[in-house]
NUDRENLUM-291083 format. One record per residue (C-alpha): residue number from 1; x, y, z. Coordinates in steps of 0.25 Angstrom, whole numbers, plus 5000, padded with zeros to 4 digits. Layout:
# residues N
{NUM; {X; Y; Z}}
...
This chain:
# residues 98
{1; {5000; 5000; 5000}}
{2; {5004; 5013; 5000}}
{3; {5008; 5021; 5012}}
{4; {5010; 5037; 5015}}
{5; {5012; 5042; 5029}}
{6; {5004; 5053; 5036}}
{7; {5017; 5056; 5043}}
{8; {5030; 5057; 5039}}
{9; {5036; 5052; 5051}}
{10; {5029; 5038; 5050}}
{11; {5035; 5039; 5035}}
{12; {5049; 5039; 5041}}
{13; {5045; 5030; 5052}}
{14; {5042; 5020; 5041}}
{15; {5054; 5023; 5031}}
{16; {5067; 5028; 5043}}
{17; {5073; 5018; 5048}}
{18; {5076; 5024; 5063}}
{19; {5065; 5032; 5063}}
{20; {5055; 5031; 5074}}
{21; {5048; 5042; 5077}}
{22; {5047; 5041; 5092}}
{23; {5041; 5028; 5090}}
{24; {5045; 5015; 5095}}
{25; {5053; 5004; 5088}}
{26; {5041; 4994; 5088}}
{27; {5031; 5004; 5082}}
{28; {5042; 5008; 5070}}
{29; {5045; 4994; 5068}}
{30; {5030; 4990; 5069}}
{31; {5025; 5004; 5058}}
{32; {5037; 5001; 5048}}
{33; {5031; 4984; 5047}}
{34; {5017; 4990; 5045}}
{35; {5021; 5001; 5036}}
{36; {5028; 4989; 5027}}
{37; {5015; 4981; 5028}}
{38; {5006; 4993; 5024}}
{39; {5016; 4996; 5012}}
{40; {5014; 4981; 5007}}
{41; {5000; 4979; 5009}}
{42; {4989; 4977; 4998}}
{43; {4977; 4984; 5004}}
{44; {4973; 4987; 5016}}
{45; {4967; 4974; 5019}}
{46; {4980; 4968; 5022}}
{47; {4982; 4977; 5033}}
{48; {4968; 4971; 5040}}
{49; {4973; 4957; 5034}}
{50; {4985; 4958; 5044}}
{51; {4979; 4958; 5059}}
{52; {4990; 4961; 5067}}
{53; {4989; 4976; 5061}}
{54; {4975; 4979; 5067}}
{55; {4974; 4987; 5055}}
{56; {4960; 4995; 5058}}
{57; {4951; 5008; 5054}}
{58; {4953; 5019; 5064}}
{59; {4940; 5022; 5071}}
{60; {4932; 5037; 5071}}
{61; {4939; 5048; 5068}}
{62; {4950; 5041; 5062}}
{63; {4942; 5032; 5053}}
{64; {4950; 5033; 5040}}
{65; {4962; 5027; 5048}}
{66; {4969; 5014; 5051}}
{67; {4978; 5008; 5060}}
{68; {4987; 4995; 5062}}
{69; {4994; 4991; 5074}}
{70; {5008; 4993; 5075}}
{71; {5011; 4988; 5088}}
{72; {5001; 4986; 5101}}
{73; {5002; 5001; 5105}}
{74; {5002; 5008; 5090}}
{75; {4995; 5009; 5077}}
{76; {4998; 5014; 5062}}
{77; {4988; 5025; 5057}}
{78; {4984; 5023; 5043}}
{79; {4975; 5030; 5032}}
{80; {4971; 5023; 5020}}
{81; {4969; 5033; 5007}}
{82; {4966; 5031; 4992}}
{83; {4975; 5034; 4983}}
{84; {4975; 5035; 4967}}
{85; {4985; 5022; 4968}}
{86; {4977; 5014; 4979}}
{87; {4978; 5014; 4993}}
{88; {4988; 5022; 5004}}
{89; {4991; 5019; 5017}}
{90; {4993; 5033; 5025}}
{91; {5001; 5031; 5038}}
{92; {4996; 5040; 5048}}
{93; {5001; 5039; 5061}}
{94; {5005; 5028; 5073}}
{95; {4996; 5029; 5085}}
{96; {4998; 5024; 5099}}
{97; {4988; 5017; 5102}}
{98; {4989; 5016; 5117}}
């Protein structure tokens, strides 16, 4: 699929190696795996097809949203938008969940 980012600085968390910004090692190492799964998904039906991700709809508010887990304390922010060549994946934010 393809990606864009919201913010710039989860662009270089994904692409600079030594880059963490103020994150721990375990949520980088856990947001760079799932960026590389969302890069080389079909559709967005692989994303519910893998259950460990919780991939979900946010709720209210926030309805055009998405999230998946990253670890048991926080979860990627996602938007999905059409585009003339297909779907894009926009990376919004990590959020601590706890």
């Amino acid at each position: 699929m393809t990606v864009r980012h919201a913010d710039k600085k989860l662009q270089r968390l994904e692409t600079q190696t030594g880059y963490s910004a103020s994150y721990g090692s375990d949520v980088v190492k856990s947001y760079r795996r799932r960026m590389q799964f969302i890069r080389s998904a079909a559709n967005e039906q692989d994303f519910y097809a893998m259950k460990s991700l919780h991939y979900e709809k946010r709720k209210g508010s926030r309805s055009s949203q998405r999230s998946m887990r990253l670890n048991d304390q926080f979860r990627l922010i996602l938007q999905l938008e059409q585009d003339p060549g297909g779907r894009v994946v926009v990376i919004v934010s990590i959020e601590d969940y706890h």
